[in-house]
Each structure stands twice: as structure tokens, then as C-alpha cells.
Z-matrix of the N, CA and C atoms (Angstrom, degrees):
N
C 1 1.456
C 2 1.529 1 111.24
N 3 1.427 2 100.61 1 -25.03
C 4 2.174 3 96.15 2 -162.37
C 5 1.695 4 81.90 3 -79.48
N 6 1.534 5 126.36 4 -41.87
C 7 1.562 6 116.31 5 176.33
C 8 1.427 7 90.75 6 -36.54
N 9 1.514 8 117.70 7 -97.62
C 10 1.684 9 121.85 8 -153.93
C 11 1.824 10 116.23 9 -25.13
N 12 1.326 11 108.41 10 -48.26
C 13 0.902 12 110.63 11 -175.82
C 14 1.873 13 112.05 12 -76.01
N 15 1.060 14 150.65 13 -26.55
C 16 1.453 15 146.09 14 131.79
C 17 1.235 16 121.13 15 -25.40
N 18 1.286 17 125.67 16 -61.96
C 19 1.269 18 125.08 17 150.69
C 20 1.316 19 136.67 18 -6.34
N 21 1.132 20 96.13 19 -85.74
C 22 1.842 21 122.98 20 -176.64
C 23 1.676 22 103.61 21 -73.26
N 24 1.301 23 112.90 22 -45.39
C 25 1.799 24 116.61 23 -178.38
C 26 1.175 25 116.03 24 -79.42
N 27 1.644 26 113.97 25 47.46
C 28 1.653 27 101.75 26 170.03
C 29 1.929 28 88.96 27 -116.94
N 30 1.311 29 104.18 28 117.00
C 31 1.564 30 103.34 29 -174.11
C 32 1.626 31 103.89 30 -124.15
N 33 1.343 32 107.34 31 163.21
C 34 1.787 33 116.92 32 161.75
C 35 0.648 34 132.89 33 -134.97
N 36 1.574 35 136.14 34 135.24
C 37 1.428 36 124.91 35 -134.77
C 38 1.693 37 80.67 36 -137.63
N 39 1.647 38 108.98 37 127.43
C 40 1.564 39 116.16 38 -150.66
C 41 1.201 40 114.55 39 -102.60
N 42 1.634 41 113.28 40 -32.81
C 43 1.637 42 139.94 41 -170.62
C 44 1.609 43 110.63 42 -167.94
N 45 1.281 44 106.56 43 141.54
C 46 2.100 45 104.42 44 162.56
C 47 1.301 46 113.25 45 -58.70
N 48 1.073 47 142.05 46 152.25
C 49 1.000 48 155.02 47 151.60
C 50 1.180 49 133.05 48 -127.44
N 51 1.513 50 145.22 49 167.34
C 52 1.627 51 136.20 50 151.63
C 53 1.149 52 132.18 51 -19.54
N 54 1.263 53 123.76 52 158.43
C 55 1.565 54 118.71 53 -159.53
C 56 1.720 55 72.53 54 -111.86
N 57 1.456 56 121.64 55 121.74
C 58 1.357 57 143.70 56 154.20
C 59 1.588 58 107.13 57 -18.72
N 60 1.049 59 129.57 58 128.94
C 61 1.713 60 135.32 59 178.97
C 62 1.478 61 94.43 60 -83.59
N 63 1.161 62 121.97 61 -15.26
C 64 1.934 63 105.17 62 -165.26
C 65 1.784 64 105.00 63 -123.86
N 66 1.247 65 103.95 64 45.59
C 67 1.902 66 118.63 65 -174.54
C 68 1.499 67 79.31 66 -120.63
N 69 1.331 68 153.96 67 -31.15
C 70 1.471 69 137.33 68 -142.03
C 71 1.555 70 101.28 69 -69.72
N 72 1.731 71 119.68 70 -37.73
C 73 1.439 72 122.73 71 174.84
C 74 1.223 73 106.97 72 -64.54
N 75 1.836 74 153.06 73 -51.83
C 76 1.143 75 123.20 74 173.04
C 77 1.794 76 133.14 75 -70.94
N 78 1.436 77 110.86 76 16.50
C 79 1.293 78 110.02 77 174.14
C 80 1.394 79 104.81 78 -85.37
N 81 1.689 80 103.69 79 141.56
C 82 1.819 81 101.11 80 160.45
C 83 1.443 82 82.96 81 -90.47
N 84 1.602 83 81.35 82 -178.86
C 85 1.400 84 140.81 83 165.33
C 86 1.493 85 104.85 84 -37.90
N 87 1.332 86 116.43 85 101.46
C 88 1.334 87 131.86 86 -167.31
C 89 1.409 88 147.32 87 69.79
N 90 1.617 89 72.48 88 22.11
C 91 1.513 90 94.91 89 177.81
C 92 1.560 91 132.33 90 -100.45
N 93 1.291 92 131.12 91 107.23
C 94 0.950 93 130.33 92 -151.81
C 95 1.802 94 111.37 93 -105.48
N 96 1.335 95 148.51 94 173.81
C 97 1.554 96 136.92 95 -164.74
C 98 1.749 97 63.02 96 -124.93
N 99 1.510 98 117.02 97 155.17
C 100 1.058 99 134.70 98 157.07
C 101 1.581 100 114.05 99 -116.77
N 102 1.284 101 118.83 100 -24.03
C 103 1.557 102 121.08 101 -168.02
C 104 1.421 103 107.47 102 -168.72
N 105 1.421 104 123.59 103 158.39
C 106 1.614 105 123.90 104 178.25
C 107 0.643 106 93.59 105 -158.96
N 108 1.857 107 115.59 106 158.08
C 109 1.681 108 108.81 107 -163.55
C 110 2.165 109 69.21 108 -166.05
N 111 1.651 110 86.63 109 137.02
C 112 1.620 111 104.15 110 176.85
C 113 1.824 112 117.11 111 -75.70
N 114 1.019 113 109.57 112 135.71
C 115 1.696 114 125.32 113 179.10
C 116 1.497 115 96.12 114 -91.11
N 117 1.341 116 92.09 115 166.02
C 118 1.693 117 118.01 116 175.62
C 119 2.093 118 98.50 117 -52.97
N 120 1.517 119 100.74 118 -45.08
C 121 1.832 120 86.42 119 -169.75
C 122 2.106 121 91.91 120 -115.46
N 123 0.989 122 124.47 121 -8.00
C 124 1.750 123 108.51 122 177.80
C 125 1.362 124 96.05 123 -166.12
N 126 1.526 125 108.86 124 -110.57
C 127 1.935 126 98.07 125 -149.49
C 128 2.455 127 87.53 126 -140.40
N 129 1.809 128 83.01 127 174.96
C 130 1.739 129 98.24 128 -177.03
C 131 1.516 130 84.09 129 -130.23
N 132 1.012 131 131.69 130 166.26
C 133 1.080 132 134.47 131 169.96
C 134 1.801 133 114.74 132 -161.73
N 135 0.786 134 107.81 133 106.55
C 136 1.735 135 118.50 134 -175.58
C 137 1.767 136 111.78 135 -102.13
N 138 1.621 137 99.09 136 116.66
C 139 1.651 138 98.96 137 -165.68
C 140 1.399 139 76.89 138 -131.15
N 141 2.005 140 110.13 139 172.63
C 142 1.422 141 90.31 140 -170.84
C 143 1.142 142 119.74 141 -117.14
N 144 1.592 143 102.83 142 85.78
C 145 1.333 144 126.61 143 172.81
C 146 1.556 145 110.84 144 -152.60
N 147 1.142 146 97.08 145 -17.11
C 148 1.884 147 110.20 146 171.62
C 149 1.054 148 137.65 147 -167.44
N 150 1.376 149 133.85 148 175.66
C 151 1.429 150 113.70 149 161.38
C 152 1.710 151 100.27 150 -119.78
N 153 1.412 152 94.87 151 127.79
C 154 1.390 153 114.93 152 174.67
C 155 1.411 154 119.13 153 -101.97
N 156 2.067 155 119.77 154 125.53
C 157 1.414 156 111.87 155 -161.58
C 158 1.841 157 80.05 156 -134.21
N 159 1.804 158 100.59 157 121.94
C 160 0.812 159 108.27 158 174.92
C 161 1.807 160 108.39 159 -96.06
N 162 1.670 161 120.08 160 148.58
C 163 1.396 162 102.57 161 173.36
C 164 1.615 163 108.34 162 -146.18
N 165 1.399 164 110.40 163 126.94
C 166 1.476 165 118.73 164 -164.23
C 167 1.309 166 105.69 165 -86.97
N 168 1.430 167 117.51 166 120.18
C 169 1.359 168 139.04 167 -172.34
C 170 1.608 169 107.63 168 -98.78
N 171 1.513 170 103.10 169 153.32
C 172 1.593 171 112.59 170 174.97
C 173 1.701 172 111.34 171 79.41
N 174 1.386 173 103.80 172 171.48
C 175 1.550 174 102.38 173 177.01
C 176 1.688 175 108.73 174 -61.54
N 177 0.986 176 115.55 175 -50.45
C 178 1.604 177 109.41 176 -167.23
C 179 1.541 178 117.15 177 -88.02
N 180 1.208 179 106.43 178 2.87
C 181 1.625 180 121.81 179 167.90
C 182 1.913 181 100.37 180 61.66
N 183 1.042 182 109.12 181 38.20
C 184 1.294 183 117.47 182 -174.34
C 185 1.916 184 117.68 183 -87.82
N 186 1.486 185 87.77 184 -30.27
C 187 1.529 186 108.51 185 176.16
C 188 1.753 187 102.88 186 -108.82
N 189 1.787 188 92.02 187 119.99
C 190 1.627 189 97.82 188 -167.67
C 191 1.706 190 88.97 189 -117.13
N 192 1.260 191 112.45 190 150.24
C 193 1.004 192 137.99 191 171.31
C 194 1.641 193 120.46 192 -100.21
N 195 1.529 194 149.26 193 120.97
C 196 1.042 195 142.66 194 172.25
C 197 1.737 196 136.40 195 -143.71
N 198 1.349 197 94.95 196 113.49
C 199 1.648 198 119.98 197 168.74
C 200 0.865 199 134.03 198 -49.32
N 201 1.418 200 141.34 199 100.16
C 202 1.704 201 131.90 200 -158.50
C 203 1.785 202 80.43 201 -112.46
N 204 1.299 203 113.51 202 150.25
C 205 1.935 204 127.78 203 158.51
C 206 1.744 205 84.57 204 -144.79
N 207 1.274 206 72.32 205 105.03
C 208 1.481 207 98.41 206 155.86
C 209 2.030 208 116.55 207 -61.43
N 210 0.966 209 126.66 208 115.32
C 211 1.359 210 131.84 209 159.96
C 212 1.568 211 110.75 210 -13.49
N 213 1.635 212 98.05 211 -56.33
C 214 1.938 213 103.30 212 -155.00
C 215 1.660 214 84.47 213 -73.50
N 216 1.576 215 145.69 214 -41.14
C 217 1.100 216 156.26 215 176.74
C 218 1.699 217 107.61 216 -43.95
N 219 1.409 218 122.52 217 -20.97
C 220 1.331 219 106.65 218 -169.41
C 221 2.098 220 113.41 219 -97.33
N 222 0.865 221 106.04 220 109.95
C 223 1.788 222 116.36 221 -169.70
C 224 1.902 223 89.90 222 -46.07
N 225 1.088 224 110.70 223 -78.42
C 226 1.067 225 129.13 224 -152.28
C 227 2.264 226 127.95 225 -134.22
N 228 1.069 227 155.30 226 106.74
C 229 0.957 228 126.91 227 -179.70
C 230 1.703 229 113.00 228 -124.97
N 231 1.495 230 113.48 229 -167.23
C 232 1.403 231 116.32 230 -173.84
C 233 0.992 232 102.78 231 -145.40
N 234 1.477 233 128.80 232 152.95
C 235 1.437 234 123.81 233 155.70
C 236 1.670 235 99.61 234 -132.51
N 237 2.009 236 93.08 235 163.80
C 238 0.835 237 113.04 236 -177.86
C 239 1.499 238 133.54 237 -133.02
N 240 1.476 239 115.34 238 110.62
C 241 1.679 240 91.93 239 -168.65
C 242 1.412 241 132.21 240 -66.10
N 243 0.800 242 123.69 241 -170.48
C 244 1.722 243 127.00 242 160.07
C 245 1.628 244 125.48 243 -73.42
N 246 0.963 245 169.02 244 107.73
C 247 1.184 246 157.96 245 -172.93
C 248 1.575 247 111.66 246 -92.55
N 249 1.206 248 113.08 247 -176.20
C 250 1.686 249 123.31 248 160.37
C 251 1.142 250 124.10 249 -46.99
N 252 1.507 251 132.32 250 -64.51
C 253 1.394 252 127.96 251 138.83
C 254 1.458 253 138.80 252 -28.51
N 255 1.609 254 114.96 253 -72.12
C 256 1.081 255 140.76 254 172.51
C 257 1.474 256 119.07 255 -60.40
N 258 1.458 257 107.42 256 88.82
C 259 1.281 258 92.39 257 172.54
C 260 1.724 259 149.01 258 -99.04
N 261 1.230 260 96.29 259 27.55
C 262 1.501 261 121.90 260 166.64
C 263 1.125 262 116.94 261 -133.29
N 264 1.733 263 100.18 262 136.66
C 265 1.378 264 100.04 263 175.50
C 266 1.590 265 130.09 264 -88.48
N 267 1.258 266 142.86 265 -160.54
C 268 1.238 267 130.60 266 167.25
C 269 1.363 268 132.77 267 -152.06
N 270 1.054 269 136.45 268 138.60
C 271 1.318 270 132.74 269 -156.71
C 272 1.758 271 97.56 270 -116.39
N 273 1.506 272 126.47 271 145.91
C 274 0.789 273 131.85 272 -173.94
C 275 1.877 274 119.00 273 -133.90
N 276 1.124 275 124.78 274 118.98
C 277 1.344 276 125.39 275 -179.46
C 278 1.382 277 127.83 276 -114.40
N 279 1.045 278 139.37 277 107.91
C 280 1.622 279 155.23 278 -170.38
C 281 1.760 280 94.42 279 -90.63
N 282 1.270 281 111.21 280 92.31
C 283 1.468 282 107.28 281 170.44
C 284 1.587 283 120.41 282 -118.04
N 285 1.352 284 123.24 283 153.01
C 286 1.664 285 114.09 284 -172.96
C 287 2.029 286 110.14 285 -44.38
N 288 1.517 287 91.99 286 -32.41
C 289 1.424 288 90.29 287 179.35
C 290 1.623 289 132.74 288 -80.11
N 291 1.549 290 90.02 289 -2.46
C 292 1.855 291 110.76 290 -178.23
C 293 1.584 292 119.72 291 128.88
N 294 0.924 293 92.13 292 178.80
C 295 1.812 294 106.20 293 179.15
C 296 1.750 295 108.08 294 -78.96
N 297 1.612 296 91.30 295 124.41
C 298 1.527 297 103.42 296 168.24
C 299 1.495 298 112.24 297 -131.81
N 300 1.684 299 112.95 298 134.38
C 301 1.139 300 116.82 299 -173.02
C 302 1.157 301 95.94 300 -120.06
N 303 1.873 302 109.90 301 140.62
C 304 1.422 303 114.33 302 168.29
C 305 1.037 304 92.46 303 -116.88
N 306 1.801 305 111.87 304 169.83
C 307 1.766 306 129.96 305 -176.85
C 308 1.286 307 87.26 306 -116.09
N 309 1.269 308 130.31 307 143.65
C 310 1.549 309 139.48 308 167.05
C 311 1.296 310 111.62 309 -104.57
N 312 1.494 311 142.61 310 108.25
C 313 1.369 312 153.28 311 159.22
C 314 0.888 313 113.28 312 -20.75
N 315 1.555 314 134.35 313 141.10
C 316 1.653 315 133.46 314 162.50
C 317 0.939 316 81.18 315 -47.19
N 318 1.584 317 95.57 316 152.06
C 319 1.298 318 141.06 317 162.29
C 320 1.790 319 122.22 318 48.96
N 321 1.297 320 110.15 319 24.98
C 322 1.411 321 125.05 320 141.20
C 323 1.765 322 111.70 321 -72.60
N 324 1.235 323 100.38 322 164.74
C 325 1.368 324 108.75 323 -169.50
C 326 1.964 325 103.77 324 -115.25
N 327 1.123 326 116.82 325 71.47
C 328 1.301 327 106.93 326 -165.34
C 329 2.049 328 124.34 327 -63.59
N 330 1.786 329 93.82 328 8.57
C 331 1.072 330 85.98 329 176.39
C 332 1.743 331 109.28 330 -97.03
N 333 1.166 332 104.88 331 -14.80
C 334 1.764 333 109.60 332 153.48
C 335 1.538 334 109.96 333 -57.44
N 336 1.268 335 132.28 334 -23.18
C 337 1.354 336 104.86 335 -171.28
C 338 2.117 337 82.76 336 -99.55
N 339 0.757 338 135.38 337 -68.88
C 340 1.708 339 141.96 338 162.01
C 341 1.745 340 95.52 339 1.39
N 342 1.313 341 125.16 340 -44.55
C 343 1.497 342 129.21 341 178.88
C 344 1.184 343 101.41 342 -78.72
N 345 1.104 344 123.18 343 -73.46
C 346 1.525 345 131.48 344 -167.15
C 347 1.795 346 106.00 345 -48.02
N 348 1.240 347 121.70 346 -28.46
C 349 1.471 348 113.81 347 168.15
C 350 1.029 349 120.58 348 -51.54
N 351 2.104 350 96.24 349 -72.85
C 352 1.368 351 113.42 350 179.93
C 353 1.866 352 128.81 351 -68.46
N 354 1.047 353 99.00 352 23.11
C 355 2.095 354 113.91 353 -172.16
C 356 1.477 355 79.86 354 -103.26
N 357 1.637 356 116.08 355 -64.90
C 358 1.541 357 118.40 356 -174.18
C 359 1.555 358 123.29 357 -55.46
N 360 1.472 359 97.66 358 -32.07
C 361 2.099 360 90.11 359 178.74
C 362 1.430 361 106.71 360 -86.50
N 363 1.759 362 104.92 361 -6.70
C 364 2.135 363 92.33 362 174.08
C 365 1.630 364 111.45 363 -64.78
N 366 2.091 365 103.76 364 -43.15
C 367 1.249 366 121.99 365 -168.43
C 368 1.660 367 104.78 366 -45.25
């Protein structure tokens, strides 16, 4: 399974965007979206209880696929800025279910998402 999940969890998150109008049915009970930021095919969405990466499958993107990582689920992570060379940064997640790497877009701020983890595992 930690293969499958390596696989499929290498994502990039391009720009922020709107918090999706049609996520309000998978939130529980006290769960709030704090931020969303657009992928190569739909949206990431980090509320503080997870980060949720939705991804629209097929030609008409009609069939969506979606990843919940739970916060309490993540062992360990890293981030990474962008440098002179390097121009994406990267976010890194050690979860019971495996390694997930995100790419961070110029000019995202990946130490906003590095906060937004660690604000959620104090909660």
C-alpha cells in the first residue's frame, strides 16, 4: 500500500485559490478549510484537521478522486524553499500510509503551508 500511495501522492500545488463551495458535505463536525491551493488537474485543501487533495479524473474531469491525510497520520515532515537555481519549493510528508511529496509553485510561500501543519498538530 505505502508503494500505491507514493505513486499517486506526488502532487503540485500551483497558486491559492478559493475554498471549493462543494467540500462543505465532506467536513465533520468542526471542521473548518483554512486554505486551498490549485493542482495540475483540481484543488489541495488544508482545514484543520487535514489536508484534503481532490483530483479530477477522465476527459471531462467529472469523476473526482479524493485523499484525506489526516494531521494526527503525519510521522514527520520537511519543507523546502526555492533557491536561485531551484525554482520550486517542496513540501514533504512521512505518513503511517507512506511518503508524500508535494512541489510548491513559484511564488507560493511554502512556509505558510510548514505553519498551517504545525498550528493543526498543536490543535
Amino acid at each position: 500500500m505505502a508503494n500505491d500511495l507514493q505513486a499517486l501522492a506526488a502532487w503540485t500545488f500551483t497558486s491559492e485559490c478559493p475554498i471549493p463551495d462543494d467540500l462543505r458535505p465532506i467536513l465533520v463536525t468542526g471542521e473548518t478549510p483554512v486554505a486551498a491551493y490549485r493542482t495540475i488537474r483540481d484543488s489541495a485543501i488544508f482545514t484543520n484537521k487535514r489536508l484534503i487533495v481532490r483530483d479530477a479524473q477522465g476527459l471531462t474531469g467529472k469523476k473526482v478522486e479524493m485523499y484525506s491525510i489526516p494531521y494526527s497520520s503525519i510521522n514527520m515532515w520537511s519543507s523546502e524553499n526555492s533557491g536561485k537555481l531551484d525554482f520550486n519549493a517542496e513540501l514533504e510528508l512521512w505518513t503511517r500510509a507512506g511518503h508524500v511529496k508535494i512541489k510548491i509553485g513559484k511564488g507560493l510561500d511554502v512556509r505558510r503551508l510548514d505553519n498551517l501543519i504545525a498550528q493543526a498538530g498543536i490543535g
